[in-house]
gemmi code that builds the backbone of each chain (N, CA, C; Angstrom):
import gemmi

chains = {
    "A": [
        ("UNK", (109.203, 80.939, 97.164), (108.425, 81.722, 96.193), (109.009, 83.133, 96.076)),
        ("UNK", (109.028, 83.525, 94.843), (109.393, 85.086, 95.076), (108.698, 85.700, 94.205)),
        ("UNK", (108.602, 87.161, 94.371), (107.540, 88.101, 93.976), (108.541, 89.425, 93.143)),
        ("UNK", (107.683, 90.155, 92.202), (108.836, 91.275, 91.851), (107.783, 92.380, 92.239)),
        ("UNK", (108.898, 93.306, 92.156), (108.500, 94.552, 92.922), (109.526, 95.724, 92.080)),
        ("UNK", (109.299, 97.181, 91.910), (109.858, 98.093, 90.761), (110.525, 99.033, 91.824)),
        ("UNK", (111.516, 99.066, 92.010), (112.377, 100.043, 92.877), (112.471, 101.491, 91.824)),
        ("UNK", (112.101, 102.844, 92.587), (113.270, 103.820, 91.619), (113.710, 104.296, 92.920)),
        ("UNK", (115.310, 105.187, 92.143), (115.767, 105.859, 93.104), (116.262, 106.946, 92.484)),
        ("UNK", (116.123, 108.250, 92.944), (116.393, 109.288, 92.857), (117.814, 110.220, 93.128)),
        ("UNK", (118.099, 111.032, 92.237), (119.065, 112.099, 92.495), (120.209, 111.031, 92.942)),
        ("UNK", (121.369, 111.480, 94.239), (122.591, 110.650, 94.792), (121.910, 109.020, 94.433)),
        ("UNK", (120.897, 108.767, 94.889), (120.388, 107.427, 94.883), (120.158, 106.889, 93.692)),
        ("UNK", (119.956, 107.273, 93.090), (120.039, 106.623, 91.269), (121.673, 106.789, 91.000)),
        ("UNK", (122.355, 107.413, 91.279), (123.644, 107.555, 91.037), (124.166, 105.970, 91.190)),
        ("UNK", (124.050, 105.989, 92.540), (124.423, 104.836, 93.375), (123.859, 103.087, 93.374)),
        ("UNK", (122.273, 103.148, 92.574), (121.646, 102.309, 92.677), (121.480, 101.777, 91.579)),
        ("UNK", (121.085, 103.109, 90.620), (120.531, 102.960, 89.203), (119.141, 103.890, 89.417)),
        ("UNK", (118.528, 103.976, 87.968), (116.736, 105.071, 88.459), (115.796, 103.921, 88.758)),
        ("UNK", (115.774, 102.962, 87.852), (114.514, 101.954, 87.684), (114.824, 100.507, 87.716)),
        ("UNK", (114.977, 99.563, 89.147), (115.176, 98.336, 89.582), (114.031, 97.408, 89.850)),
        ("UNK", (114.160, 96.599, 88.687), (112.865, 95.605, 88.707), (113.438, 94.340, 89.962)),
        ("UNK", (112.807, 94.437, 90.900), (113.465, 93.241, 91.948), (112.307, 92.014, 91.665)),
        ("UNK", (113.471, 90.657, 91.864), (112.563, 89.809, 92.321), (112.787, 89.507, 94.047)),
        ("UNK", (111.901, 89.462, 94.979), (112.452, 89.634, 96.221), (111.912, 87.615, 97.012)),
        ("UNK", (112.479, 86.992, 97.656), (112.052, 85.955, 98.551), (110.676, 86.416, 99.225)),
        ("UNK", (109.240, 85.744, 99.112), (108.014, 86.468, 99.623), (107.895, 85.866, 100.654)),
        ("UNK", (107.642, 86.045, 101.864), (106.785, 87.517, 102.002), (108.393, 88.219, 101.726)),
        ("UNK", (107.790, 89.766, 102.049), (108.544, 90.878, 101.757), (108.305, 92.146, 102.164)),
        ("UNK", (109.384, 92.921, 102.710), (109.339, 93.924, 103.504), (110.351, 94.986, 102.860)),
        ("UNK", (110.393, 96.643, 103.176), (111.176, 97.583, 102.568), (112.902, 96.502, 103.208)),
        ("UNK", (112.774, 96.118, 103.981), (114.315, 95.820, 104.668), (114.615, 94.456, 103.296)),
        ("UNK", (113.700, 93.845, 102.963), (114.331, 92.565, 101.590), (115.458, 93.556, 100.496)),
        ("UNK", (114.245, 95.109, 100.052), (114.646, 95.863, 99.100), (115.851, 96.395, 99.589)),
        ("UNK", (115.980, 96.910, 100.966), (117.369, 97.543, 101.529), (118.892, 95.763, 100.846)),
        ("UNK", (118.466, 94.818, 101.140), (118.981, 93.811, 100.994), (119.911, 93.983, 99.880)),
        ("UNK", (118.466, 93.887, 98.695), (119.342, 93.615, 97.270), (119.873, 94.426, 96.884)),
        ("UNK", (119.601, 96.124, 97.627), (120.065, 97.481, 96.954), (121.629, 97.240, 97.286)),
        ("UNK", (122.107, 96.514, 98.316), (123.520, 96.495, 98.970), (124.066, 95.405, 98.196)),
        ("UNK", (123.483, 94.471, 97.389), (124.037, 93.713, 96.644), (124.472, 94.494, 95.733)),
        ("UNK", (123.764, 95.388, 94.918), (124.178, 96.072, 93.860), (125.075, 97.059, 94.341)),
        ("UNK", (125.247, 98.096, 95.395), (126.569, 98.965, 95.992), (126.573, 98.416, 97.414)),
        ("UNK", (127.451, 97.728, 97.750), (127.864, 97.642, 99.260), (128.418, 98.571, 99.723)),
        ("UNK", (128.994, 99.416, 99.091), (129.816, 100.735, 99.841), (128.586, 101.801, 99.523)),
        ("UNK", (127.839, 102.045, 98.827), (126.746, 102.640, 98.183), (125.897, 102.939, 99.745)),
        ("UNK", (125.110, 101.587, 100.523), (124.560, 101.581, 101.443), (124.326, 102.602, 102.169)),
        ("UNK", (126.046, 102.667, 102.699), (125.987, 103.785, 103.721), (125.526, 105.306, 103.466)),
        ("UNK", (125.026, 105.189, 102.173), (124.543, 106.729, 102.317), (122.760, 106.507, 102.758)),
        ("UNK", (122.257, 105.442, 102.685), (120.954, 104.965, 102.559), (120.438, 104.934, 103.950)),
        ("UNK", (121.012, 103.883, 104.806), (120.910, 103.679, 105.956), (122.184, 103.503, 106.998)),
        ("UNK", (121.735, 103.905, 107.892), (122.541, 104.103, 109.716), (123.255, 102.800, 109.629)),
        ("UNK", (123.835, 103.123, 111.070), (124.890, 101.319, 111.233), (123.947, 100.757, 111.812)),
        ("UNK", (122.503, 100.657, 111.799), (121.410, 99.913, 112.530), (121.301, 99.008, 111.426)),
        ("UNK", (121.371, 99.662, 109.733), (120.614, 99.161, 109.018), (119.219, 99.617, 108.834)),
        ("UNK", (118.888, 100.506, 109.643), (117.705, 101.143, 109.001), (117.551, 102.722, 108.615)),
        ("UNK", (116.764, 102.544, 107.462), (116.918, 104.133, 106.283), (117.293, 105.311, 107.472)),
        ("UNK", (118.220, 105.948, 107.053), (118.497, 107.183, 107.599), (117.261, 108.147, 107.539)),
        ("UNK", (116.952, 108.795, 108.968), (115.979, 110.051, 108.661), (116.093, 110.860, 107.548)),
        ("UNK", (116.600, 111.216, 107.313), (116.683, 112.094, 105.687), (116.258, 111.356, 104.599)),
        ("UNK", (115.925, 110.202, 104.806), (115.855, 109.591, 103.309), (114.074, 109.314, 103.354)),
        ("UNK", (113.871, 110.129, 102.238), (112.013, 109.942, 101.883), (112.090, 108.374, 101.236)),
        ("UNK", (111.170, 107.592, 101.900), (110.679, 106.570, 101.318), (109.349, 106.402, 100.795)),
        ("UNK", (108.996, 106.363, 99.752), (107.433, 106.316, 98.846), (106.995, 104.880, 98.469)),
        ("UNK", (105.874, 104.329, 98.785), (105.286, 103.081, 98.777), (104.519, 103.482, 97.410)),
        ("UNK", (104.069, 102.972, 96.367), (103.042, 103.484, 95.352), (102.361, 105.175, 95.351)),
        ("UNK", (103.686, 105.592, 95.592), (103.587, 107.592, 95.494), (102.671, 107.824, 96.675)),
        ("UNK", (103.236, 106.934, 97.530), (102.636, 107.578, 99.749), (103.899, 107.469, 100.206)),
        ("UNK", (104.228, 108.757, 100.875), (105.291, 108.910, 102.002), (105.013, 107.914, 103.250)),
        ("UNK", (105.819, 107.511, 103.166), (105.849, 106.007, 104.567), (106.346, 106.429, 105.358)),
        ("UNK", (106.290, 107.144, 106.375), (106.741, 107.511, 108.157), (106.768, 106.611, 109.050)),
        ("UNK", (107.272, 107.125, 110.023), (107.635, 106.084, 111.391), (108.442, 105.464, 111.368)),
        ("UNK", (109.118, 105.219, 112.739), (110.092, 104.867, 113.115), (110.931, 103.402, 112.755)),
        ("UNK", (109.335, 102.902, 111.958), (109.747, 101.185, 111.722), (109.502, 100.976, 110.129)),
        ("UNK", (109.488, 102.129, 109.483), (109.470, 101.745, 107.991), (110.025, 100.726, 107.096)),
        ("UNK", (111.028, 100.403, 107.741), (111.674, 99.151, 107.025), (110.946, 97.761, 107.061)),
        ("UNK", (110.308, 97.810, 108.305), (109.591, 96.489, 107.948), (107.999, 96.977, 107.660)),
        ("UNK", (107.643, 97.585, 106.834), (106.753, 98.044, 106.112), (106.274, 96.341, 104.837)),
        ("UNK", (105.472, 95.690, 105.433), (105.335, 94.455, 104.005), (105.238, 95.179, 102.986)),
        ("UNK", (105.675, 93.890, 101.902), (105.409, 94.905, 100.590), (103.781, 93.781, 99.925)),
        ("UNK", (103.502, 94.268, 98.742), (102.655, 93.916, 97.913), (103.203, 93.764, 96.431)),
        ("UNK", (102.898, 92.436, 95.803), (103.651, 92.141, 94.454), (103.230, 93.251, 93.679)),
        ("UNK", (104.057, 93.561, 92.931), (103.647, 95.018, 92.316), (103.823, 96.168, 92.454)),
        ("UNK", (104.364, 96.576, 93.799), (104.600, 97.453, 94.576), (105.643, 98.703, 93.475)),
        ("UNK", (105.546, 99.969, 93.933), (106.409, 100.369, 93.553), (107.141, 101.202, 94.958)),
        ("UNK", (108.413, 100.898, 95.029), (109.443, 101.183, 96.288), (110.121, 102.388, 95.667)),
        ("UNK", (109.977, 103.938, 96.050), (110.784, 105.139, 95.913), (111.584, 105.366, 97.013)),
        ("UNK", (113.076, 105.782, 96.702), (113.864, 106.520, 97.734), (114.486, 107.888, 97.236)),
        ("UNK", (114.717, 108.444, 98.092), (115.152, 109.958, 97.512), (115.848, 110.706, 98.939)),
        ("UNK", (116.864, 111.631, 98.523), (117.446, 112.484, 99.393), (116.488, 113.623, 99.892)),
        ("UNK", (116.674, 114.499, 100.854), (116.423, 115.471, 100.687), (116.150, 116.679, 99.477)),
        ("UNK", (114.797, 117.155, 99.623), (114.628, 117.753, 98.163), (115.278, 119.106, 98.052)),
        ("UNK", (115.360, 119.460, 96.843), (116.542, 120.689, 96.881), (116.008, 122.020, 95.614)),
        ("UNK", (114.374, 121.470, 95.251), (113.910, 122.220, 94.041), (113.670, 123.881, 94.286)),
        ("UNK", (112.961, 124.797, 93.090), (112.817, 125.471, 93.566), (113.478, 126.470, 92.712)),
    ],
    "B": [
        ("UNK", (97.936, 126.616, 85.709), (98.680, 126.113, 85.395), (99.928, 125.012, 86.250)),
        ("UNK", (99.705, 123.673, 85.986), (101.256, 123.117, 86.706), (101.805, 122.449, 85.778)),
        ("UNK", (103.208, 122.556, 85.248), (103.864, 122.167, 84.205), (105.388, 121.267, 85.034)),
        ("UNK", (105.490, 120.726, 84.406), (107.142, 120.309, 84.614), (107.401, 119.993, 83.266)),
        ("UNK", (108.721, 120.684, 83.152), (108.772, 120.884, 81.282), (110.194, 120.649, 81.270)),
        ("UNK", (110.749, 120.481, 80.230), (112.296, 120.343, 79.866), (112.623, 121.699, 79.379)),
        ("UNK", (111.434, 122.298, 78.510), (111.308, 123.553, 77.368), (111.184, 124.513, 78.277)),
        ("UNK", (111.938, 125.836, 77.933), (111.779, 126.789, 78.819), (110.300, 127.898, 78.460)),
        ("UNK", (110.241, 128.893, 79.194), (109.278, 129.162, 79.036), (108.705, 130.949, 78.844)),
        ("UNK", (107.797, 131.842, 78.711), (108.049, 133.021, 78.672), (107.245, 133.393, 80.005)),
        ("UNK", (107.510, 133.957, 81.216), (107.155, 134.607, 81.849), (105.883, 135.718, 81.937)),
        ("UNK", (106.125, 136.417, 80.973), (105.068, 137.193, 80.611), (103.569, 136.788, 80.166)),
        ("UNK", (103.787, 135.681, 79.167), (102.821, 135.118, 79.050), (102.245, 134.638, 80.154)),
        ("UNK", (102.264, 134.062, 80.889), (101.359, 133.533, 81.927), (101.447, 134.695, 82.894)),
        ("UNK", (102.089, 135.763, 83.026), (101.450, 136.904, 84.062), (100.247, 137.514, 83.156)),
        ("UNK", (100.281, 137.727, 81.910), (99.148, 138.281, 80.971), (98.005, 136.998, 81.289)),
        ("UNK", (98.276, 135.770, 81.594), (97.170, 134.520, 81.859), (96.842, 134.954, 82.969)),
        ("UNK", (97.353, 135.624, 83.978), (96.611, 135.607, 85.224), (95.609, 136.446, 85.238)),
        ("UNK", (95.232, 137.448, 84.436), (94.502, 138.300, 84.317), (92.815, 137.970, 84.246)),
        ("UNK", (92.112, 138.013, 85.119), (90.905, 137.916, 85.379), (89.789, 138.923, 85.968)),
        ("UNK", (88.837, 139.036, 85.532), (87.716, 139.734, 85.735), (87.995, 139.685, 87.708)),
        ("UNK", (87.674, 140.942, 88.499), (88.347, 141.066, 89.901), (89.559, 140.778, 90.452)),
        ("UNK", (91.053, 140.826, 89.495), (92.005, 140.578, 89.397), (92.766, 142.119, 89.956)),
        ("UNK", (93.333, 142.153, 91.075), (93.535, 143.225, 91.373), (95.187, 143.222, 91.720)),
        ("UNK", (95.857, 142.179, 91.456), (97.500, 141.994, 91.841), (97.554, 140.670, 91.485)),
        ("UNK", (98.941, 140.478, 90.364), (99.431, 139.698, 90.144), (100.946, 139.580, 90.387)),
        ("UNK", (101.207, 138.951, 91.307), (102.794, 138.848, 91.630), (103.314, 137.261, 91.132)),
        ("UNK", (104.690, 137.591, 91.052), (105.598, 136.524, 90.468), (106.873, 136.199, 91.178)),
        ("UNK", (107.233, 135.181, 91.012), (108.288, 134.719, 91.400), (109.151, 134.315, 90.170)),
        ("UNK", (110.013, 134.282, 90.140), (110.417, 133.580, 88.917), (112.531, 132.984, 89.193)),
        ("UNK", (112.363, 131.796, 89.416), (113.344, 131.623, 89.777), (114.643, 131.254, 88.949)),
        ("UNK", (115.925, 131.679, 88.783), (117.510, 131.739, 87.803), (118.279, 131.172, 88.091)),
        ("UNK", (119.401, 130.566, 87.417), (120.614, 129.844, 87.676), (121.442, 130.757, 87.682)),
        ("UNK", (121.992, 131.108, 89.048), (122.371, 131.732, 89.458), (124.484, 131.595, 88.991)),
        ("UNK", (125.054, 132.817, 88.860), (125.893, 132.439, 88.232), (127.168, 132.497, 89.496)),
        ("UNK", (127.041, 131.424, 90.151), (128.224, 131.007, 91.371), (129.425, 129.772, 91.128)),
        ("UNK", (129.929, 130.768, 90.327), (130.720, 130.104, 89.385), (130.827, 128.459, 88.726)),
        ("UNK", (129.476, 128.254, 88.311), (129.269, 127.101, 87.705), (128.572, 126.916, 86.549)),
        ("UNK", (128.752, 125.976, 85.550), (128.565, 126.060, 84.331), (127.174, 125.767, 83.614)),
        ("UNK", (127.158, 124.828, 84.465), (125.138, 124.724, 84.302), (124.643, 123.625, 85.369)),
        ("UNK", (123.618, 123.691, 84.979), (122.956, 122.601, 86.430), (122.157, 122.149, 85.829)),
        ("UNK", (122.268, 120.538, 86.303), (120.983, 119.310, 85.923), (119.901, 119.344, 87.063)),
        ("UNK", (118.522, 119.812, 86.348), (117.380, 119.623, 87.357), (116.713, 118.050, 87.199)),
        ("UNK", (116.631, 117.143, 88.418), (116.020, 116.184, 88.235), (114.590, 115.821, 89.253)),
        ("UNK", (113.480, 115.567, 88.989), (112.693, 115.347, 89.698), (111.879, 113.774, 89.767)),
        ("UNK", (111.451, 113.453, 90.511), (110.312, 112.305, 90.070), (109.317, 112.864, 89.897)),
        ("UNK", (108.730, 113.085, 88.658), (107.630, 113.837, 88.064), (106.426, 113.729, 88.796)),
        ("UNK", (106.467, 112.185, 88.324), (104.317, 111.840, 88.729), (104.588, 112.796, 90.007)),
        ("UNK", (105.001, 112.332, 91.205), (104.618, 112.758, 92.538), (105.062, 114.441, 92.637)),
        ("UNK", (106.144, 114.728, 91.695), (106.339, 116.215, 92.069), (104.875, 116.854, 91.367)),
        ("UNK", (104.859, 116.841, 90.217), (103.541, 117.196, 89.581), (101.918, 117.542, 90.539)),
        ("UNK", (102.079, 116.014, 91.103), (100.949, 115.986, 91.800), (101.102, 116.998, 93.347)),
        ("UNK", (102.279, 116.610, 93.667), (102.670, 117.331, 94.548), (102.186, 119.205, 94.695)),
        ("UNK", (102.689, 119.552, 93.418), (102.614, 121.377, 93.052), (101.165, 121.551, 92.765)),
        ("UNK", (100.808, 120.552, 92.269), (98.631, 121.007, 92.276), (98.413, 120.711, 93.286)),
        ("UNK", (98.898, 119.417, 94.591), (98.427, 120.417, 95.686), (98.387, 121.654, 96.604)),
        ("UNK", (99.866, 121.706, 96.560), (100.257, 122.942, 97.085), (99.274, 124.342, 96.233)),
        ("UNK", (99.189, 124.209, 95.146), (98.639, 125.547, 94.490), (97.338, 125.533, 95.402)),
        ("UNK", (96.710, 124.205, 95.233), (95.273, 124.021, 95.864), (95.347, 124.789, 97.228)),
        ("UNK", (95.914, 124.019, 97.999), (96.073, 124.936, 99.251), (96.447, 126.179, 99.264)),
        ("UNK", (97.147, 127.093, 98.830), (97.723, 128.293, 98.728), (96.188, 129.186, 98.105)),
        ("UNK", (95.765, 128.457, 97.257), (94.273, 129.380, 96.663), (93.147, 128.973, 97.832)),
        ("UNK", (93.540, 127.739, 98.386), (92.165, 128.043, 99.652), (92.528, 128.915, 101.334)),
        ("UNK", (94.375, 129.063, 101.266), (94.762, 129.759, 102.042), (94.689, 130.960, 102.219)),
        ("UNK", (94.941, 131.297, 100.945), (94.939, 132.871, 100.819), (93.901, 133.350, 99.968)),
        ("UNK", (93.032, 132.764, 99.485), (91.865, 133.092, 99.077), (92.299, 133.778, 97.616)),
        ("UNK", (92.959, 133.714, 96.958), (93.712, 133.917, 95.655), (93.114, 133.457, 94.561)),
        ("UNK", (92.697, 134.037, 93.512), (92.499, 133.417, 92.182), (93.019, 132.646, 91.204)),
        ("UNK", (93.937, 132.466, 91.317), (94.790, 131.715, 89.699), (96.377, 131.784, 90.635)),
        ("UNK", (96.555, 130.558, 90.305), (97.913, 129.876, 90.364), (98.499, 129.043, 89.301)),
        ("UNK", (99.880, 129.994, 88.995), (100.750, 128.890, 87.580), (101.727, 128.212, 88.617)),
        ("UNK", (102.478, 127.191, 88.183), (103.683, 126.753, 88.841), (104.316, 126.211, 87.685)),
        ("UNK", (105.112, 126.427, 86.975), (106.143, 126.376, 86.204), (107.556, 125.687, 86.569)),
        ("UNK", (108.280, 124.172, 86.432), (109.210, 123.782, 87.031), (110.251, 123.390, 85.605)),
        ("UNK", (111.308, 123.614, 85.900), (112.076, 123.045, 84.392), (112.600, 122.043, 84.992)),
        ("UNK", (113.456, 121.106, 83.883), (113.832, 119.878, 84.854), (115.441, 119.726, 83.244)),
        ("UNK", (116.263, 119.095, 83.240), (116.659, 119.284, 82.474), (118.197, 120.208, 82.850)),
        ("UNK", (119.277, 120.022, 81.535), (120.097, 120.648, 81.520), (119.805, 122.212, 81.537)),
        ("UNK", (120.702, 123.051, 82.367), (120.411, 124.391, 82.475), (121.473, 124.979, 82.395)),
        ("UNK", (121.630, 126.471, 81.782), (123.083, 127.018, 81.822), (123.140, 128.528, 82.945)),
        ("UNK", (123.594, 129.637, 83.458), (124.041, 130.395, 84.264), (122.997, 131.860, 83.569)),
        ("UNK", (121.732, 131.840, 83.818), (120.692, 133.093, 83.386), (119.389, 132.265, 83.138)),
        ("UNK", (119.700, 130.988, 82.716), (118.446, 130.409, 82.252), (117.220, 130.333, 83.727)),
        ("UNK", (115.873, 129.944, 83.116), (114.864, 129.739, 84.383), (114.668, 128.497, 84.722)),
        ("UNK", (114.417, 128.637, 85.914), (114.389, 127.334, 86.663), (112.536, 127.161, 86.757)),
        ("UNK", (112.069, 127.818, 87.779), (110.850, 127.903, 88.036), (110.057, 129.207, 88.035)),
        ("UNK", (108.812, 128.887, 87.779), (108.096, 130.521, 87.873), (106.481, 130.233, 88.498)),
        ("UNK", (106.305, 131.306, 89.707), (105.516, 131.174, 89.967), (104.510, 132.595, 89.635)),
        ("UNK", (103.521, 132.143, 89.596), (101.926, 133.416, 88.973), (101.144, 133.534, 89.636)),
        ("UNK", (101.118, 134.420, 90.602), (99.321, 134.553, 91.337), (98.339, 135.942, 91.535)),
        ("UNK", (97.550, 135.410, 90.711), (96.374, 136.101, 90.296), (95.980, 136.062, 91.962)),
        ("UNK", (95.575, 137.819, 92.430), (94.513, 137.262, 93.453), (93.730, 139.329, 93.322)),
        ("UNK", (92.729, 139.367, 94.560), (92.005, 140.352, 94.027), (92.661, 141.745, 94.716)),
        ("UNK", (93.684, 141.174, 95.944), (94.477, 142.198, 96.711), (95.788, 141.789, 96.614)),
        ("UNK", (96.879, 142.365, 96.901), (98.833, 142.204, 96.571), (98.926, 141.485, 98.172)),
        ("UNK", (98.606, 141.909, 98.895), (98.628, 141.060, 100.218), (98.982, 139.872, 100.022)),
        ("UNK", (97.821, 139.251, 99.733), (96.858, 137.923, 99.443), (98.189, 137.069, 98.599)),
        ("UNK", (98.308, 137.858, 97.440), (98.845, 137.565, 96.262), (100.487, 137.091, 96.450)),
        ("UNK", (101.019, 138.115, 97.685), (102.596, 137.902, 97.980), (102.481, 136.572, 99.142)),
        ("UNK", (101.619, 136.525, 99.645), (101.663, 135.584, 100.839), (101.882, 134.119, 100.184)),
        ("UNK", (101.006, 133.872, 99.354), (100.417, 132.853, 98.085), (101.886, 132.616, 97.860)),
        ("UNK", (102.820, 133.400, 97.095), (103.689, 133.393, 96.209), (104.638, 132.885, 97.281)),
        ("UNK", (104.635, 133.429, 98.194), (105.673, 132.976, 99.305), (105.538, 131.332, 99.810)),
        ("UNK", (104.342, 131.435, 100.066), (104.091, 130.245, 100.462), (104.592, 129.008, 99.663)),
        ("UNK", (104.085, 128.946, 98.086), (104.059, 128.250, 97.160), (105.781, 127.854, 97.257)),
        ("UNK", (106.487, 128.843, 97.098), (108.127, 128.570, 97.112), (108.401, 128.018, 97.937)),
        ("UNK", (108.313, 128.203, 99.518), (108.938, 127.988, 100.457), (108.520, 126.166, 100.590)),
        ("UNK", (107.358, 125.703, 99.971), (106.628, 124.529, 100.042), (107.633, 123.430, 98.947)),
        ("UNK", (107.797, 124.163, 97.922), (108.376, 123.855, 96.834), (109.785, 123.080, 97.376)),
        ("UNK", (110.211, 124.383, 97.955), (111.990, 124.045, 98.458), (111.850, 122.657, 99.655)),
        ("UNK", (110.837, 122.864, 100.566), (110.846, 122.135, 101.675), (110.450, 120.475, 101.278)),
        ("UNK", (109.440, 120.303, 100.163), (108.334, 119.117, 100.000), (108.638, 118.366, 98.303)),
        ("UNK", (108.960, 119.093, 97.619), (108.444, 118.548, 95.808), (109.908, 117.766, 95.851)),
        ("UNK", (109.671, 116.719, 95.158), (110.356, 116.175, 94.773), (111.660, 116.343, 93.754)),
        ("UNK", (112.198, 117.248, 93.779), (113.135, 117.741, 92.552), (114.470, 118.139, 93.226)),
        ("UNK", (115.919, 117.711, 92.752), (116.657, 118.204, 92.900), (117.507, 118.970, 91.865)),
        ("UNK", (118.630, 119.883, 92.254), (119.670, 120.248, 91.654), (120.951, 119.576, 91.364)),
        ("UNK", (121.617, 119.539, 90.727), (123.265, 119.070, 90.572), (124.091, 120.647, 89.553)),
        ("UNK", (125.195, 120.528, 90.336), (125.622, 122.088, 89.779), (127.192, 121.170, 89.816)),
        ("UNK", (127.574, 121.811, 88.012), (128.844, 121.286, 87.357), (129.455, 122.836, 86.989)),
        ("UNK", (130.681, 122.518, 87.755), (132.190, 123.452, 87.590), (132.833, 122.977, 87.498)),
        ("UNK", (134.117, 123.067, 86.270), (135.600, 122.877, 86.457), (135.694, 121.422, 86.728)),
        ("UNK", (134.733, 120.398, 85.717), (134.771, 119.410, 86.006), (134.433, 118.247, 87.437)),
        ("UNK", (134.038, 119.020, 87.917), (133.106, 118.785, 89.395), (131.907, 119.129, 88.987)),
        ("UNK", (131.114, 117.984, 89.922), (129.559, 118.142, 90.041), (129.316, 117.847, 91.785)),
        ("UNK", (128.422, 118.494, 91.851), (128.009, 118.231, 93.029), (126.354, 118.486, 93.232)),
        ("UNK", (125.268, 117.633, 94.201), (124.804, 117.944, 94.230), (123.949, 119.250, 95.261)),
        ("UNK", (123.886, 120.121, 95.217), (122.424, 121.093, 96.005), (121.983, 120.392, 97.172)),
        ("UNK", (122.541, 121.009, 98.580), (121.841, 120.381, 99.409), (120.961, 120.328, 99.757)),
        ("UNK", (120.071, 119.080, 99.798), (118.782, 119.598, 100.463), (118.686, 120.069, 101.827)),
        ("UNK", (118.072, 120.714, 102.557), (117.493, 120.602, 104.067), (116.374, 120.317, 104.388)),
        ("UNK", (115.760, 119.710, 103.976), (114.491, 119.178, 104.352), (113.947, 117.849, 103.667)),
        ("UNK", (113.252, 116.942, 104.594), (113.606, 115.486, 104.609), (111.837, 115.794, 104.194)),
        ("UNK", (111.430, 116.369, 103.445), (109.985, 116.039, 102.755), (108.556, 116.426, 104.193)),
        ("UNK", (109.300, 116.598, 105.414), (108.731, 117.115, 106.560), (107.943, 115.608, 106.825)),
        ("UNK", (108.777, 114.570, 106.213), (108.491, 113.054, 106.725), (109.468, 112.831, 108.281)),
        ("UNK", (110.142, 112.916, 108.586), (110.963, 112.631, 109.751), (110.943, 113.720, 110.963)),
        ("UNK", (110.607, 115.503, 110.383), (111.034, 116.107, 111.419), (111.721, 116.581, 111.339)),
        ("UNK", (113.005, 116.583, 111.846), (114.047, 117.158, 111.869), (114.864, 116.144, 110.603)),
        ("UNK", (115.824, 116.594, 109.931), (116.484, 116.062, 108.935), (118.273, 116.124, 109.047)),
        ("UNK", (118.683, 115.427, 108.385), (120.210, 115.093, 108.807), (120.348, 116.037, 107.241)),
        ("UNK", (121.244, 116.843, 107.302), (121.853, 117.603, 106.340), (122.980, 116.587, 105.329)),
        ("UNK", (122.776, 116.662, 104.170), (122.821, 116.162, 103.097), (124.794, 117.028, 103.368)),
        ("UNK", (125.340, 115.633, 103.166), (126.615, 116.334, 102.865), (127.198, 116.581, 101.230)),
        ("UNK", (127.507, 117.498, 100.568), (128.515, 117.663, 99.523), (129.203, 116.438, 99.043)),
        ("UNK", (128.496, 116.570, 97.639), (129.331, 115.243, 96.935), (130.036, 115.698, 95.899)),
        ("UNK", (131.302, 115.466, 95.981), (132.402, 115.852, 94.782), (132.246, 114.726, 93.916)),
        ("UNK", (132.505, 114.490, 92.895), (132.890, 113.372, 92.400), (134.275, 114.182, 91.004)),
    ],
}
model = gemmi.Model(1)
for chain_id, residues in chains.items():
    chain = gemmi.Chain(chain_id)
    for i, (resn, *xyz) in enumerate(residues, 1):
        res = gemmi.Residue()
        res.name, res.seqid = resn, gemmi.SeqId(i, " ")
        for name, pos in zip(("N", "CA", "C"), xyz):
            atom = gemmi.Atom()
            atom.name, atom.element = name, gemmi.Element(name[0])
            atom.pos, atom.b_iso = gemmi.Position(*pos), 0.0
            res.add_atom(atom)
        chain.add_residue(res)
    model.add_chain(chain)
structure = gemmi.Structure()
structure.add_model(model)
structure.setup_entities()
């Protein structure tokens, strides 16, 4: 079964990704499915995203339906069909 | 006032808006593209959440400092070397009050809102580093320089 879910990505990360990625993901589903398909679309892209663990680099804000998602295990954060998945660099406004 | 606009804007006007009955200092911020030898700069933000983001911060800053009236003014958009970036307005009934507010509001801005810079010279772009990871992680890994 699979479910879709609306990725954006911001600033370097829209560069790299695109702004607005409608995924369909294998359900269930977790931020690490979305890390998945984002590397389908840049495999060299990745490494600005996440560590050689594979999971999001500290610097990188991750937003679940416009909530900052913290902790150490965000990647396996489930998702919800519908979801909207934000990533972004460090902010630089101002 | 919280705006995120493409259209630039007049300054004055909204310091003449801050003006209220026990209005005793209105200070401003008002932030420029600074001319370090580059030709203009693309501001990009994710709106909804920056938006929502700057009405809270104002919120807090008027229950912090006990301040009357807060604008926050953000441009987003192509920019050239004099143009404005952001402007901040605070009405409060003492200059104290009023500079603390103003300080605050920026320093929140730079650290938390969602918006970045990209600055184009000589056929290079690069983006504005951030240093601060949204004060989601803590400490933050410094954003390296991207040529392209």
């Amino acid at each position: 079964m699979k479910e879709s879910v609306r990725v954006r990505a911001f600033a370097r990360f829209r560069e790299l990704f695109g702004g607005t990625i409608e995924m369909d993901l294998p359900w269930p589903a977790t931020v690490r499915s979305v890390i998945r398909e984002l590397e389908k679309i840049n495999p060299a892209g990745l490494a600005e995203l996440v560590d050689n663990e594979g999971n999001l680099k500290k610097s990188v804000i991750l937003m679940i339906n416009r909530e900052r998602i913290m902790g150490p295990a965000r990647e396996d954060c489930p998702l919800r069909p519908g979801d909207e998945i934000a990533f972004y660099p460090p902010v630089a406004g101002g | 006032m919280i705006q995120i606009t493409g259209e630039d804007f007049d300054p004055g006007a909204f310091i003449e808006g801050a003006r209220k009955r026990g209005t005793g200092a209105v200070v401003s911020f008002l932030g420029i593209v600074r001319d370090d030898g580059i030709e203009r700069m693309e501001v990009e933000a994710f709106e909804e959440v920056a938006r929502s983001d700057l009405s809270v911060i104002a919120g807090e800053a008027m229950e912090k400092f006990q301040v009357q009236h807060v604008d926050i003014i953000h441009r987003v958009g192509s920019l050239r070397v004099g143009e404005n970036i952001v402007l901040i307005v605070v009405g409060a009934g003492h200059r104290k009050a009023a500079f603390l507010a103003c300080e605050y509001i920026i320093d929140r801005i730079k650290e938390y809102v969602p918006i970045w810079k990209k600055e184009y010279a000589n056929g290079e772009s690069r983006w504005v580093r951030g240093d601060h990871a949204g004060e989601v992680t803590g400490k933050s890994e410094r954003k390296k320089l991207v040529r392209q």
